[in-house]
C-alpha positions in Angstrom: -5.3 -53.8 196.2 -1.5 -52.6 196.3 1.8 -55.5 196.6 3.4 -54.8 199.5 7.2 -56.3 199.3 8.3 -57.4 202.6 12.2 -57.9 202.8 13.1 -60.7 205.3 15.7 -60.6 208.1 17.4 -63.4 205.7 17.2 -60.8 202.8 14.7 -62.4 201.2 11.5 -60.0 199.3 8.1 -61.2 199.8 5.1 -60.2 198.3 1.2 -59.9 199.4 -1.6 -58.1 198.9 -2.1 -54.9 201.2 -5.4 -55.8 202.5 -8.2 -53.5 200.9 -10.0 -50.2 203.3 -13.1 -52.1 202.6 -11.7 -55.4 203.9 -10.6 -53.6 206.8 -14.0 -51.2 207.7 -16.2 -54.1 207.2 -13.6 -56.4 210.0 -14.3 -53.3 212.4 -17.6 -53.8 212.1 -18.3 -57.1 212.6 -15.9 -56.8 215.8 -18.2 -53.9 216.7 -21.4 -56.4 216.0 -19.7 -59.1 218.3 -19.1 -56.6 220.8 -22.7 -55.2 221.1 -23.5 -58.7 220.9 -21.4 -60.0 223.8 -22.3 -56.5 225.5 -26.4 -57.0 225.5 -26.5 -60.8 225.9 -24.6 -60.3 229.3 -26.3 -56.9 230.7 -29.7 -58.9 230.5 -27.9 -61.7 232.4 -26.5 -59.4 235.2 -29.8 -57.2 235.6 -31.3 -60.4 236.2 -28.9 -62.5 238.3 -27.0 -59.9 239.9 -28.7 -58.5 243.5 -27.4 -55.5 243.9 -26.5 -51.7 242.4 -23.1 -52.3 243.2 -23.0 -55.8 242.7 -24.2 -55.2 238.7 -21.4 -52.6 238.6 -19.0 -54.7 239.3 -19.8 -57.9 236.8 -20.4 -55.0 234.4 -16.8 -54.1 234.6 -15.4 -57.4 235.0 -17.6 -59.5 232.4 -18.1 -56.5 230.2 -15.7 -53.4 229.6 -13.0 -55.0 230.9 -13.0 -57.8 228.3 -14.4 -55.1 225.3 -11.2 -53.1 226.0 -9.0 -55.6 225.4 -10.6 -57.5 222.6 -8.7 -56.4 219.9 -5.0 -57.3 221.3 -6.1 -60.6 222.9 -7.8 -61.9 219.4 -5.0 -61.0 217.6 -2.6 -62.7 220.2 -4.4 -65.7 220.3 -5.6 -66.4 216.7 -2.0 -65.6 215.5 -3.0 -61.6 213.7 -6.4 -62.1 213.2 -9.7 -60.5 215.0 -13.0 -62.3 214.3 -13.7 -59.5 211.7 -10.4 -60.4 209.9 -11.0 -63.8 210.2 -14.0 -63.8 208.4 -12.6 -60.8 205.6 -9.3 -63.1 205.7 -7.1 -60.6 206.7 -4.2 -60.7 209.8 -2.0 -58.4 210.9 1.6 -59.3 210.1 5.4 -57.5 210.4 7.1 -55.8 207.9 10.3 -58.0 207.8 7.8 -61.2 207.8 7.6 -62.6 211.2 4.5 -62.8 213.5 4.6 -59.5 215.4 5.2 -59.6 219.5 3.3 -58.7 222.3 4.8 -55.9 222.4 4.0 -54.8 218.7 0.1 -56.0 219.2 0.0 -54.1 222.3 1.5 -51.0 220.3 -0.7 -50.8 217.6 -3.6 -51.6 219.9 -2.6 -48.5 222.4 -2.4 -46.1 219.4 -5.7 -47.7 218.0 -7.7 -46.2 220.8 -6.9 -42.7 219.7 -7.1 -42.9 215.8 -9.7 -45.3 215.9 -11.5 -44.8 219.2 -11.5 -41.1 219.5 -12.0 -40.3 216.0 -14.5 -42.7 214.7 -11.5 -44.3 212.6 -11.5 -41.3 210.6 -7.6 -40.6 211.6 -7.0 -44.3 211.5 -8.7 -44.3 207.3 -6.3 -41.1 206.7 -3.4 -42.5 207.8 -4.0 -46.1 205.2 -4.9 -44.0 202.5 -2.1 -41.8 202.7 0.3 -44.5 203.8 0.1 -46.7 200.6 1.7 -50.1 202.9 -1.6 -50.5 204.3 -0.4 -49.1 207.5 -2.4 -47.1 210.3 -0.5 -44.9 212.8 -0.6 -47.9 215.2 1.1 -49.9 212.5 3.8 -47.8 211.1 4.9 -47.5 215.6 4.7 -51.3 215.4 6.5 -52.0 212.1 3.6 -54.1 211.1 1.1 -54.3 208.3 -2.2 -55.8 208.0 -2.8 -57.8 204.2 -4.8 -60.1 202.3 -5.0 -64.1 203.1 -7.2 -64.8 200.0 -5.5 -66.2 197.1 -5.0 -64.6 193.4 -8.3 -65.1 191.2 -7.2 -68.3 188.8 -6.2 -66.4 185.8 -3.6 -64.4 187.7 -2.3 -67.0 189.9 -1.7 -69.5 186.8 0.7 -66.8 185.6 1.7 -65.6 188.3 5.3 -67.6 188.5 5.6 -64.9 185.2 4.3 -61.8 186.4 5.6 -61.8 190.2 9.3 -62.1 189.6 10.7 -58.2 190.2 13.0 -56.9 187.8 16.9 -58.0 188.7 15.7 -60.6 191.0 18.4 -62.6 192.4 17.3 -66.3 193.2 18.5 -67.4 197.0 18.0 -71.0 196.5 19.8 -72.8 193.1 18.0 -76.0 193.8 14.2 -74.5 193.2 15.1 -75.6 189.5 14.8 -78.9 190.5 11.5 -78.6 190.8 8.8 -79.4 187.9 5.9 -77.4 187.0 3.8 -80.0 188.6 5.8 -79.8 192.3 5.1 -75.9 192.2 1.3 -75.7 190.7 1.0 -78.6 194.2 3.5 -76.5 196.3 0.7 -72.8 195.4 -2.3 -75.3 196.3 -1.2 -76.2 199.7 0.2 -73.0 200.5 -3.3 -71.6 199.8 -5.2 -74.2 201.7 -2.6 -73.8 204.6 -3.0 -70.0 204.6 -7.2 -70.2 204.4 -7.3 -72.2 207.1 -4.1 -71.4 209.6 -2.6 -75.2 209.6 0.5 -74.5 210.5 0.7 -78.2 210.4 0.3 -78.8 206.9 2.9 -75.8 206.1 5.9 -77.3 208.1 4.4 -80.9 205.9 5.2 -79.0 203.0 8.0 -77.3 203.6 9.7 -80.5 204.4 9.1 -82.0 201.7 10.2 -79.6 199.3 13.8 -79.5 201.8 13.9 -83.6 201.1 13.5 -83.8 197.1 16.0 -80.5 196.7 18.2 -80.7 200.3 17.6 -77.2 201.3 18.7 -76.6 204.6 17.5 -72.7 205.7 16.4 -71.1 208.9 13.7 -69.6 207.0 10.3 -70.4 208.5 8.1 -72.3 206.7 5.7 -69.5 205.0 8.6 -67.5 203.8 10.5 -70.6 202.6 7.6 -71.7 200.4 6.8 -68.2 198.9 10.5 -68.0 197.7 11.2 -71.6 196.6 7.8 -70.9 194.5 9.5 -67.0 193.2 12.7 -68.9 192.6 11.3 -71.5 190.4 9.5 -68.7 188.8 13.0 -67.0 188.0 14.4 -70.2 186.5 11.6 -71.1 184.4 11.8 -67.7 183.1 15.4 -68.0 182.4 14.7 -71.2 180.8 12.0 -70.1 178.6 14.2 -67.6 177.2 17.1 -69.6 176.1 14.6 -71.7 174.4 
């Protein structure tokens, strides 16, 4: 999978993983299994309940196609980026500069969607994230968005990652992350993890405060973003340490 830097509205760079064509495929077709799901569980319903022609039109419309065309943009609304497909590849949808993406940019990328994926099989849509090298369709690259990788680094990556994931002429935005012990940050990349994995947004902001107490960072950063740095600029001072050694 590529690293996709995100530069913050705050100037900050953050990294994930672009999530993987696989990851995606396989979330489009699970949707599509929950879809044919939904779709046959409720035309046996109606055929048997509904009275009419007409009246099995109608609750055909309104209970099915209605709610299959808007699936995509609802989920993703609702369950903050993710389909049911992406939440069981762990994958969301998120924006370039790092905030949750709008409304507007869900509707967007859902609009385009139902050309290069609808009309073309997702064979437009496959072109388009090959090519693109962000992990971007057509739909995402109108929207400014991305779509990339919850799961964490495998455990011989992420125990050096604080080494590897520091760019070249980074710039530390906040002095007081060398405050912090090995210990705080190994604790600080667990519960970011766990947070991530399972969308507690609770547990985040818990964590996030505390690192503000023991170092007095005060930032309009949200919590996510604030984490991720403190942990790259820890990373940077450890290095910088290591080498005057």
């Amino acid at each position: 999978m590529s690293t996709i830097r995100i530069h913050t509205t705050q100037n900050v760079v953050l990294e994930y993983e672009a999530a993987s064509v696989g990851d995606r495929m396989l979330a489009q077709l699970l949707d599509a299994l929950v879809m044919v799901l939904w779709s046959v569980g409720l035309s046996f319903l109606i055929e048997r309940l509904a009275g009419s022609y007409n009246e099995q039109r109608i609750l055909q419309y309104a209970l099915i196609t209605a709610p299959l065309l808007v699936y995509h943009p609802l989920c993703e609304i609702f369950f903050n980026g993710q389909s049911l497909g992406k939440q069981v590849r762990r994958i969301k949808v998120t924006r370039l500069d790092g905030t949750r993406p709008g409304l507007g940019d869900y509707l967007l990328r859902w609009l385009i969607g139902l050309v290069e994926i609808g009309l073309t099989v997702g064979s437009l849509a496959l072109v388009a994230t090959l090519l693109n090298g962000r992990g971007q369709r057509l739909g995402d690259m109108a929207a400014g968005t991305t779509v990339v990788s919850l799961r964490p680094p495998a455990p011989e990556v992420q125990a050096v990652a604080s080494q590897t994931r520091v760019p070249e002429g980074y710039q530390p935005v906040f002095a007081q992350a060398a405050l912090l012990t090995d210990h705080d940050v190994n604790i600080v990349r667990q519960l970011l993890h766990r947070a991530q994995r399972r969308h507690d947004f609770v547990l985040l902001n818990e964590v996030a405060g505390k690192i503000k107490g023991l170092t007095g960072i005060q930032t309009e950063l949200p919590d996510e973003p604030f984490l991720r740095t403190i942990l790259r600029d820890q990373a940077y001072f450890a290095l910088q340490d290591s080498a005057y050694a």
